[in-house]
N, C-alpha and C positions, 0 to 999 in steps of 0.2 A: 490460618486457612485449614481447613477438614480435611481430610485423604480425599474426597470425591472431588476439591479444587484443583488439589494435586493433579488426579488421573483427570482430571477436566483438561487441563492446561499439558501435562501429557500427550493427552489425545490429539489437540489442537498442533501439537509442533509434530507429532509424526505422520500425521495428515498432511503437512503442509510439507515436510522433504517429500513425503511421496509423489505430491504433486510435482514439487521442485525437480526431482530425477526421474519420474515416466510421464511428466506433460499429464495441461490438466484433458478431460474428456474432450472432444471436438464441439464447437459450441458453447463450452462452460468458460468459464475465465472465475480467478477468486482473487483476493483482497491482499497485495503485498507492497511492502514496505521497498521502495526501488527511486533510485532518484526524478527529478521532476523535468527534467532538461526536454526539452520540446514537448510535452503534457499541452491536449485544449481542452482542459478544465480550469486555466484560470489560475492553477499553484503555480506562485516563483519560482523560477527557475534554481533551482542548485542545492536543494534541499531532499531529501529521501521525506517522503510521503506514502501514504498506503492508495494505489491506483488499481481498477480493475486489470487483472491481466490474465493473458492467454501463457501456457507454458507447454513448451516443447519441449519433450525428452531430453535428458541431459541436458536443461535447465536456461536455455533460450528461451530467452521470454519477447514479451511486445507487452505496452497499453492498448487494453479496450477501448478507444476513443469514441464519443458519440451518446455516450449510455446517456438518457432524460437523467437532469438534475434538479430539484425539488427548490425554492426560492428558500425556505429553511434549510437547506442541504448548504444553499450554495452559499447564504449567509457565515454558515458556518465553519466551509473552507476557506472562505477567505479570512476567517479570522485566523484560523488554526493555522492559515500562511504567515501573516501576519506575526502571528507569536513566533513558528520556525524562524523567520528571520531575524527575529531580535534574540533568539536562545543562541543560533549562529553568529551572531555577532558578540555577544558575551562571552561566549565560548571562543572566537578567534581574538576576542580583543581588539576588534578593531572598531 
């Protein structure tokens, strides 16, 4: 990786506590990794997925639910479910 991946990926994570500790803008919501447990998008339950979400100050959050999902989008989550669960199951051994 180059320095400018570096300050890329930098940039991305203190952007993203910021979000995390003063909530995002009213109206906005961004892309995190949070578990799936009542999600209507379709992801299995019990798995940490990246879902639209809204963030309140000090780092309360909620899913966006509702957002349009594209029939390639949503192909694709389900796969991507599909794989979490079996990476969770390899991982717990059971």
């Amino acid at each position: 990786m180059g320095k400018s991946s570096a300050a890329s990926a930098a940039n991305a994570a203190c952007d993203h506590v910021h979000d995390w500790w003063y909530g995002t803008k009213p109206g906005c919501h961004v892309s995190m990794g949070v578990i799936s447990d009542g999600n209507k998008y379709g992801v299995p339950e019990g798995v940490i997925y990246s879902f639209p979400v809204e963030i309140l100050p000090c780092g309360t959050w909620k899913v966006i639910n509702g957002l349009p999902v594209s029939a390639f989008s949503k192909d694709k989550m389900e796969k991507t479910g599909k794989e979490l669960l079996e990476e969770r199951k390899m991982a717990l051994n059971i």
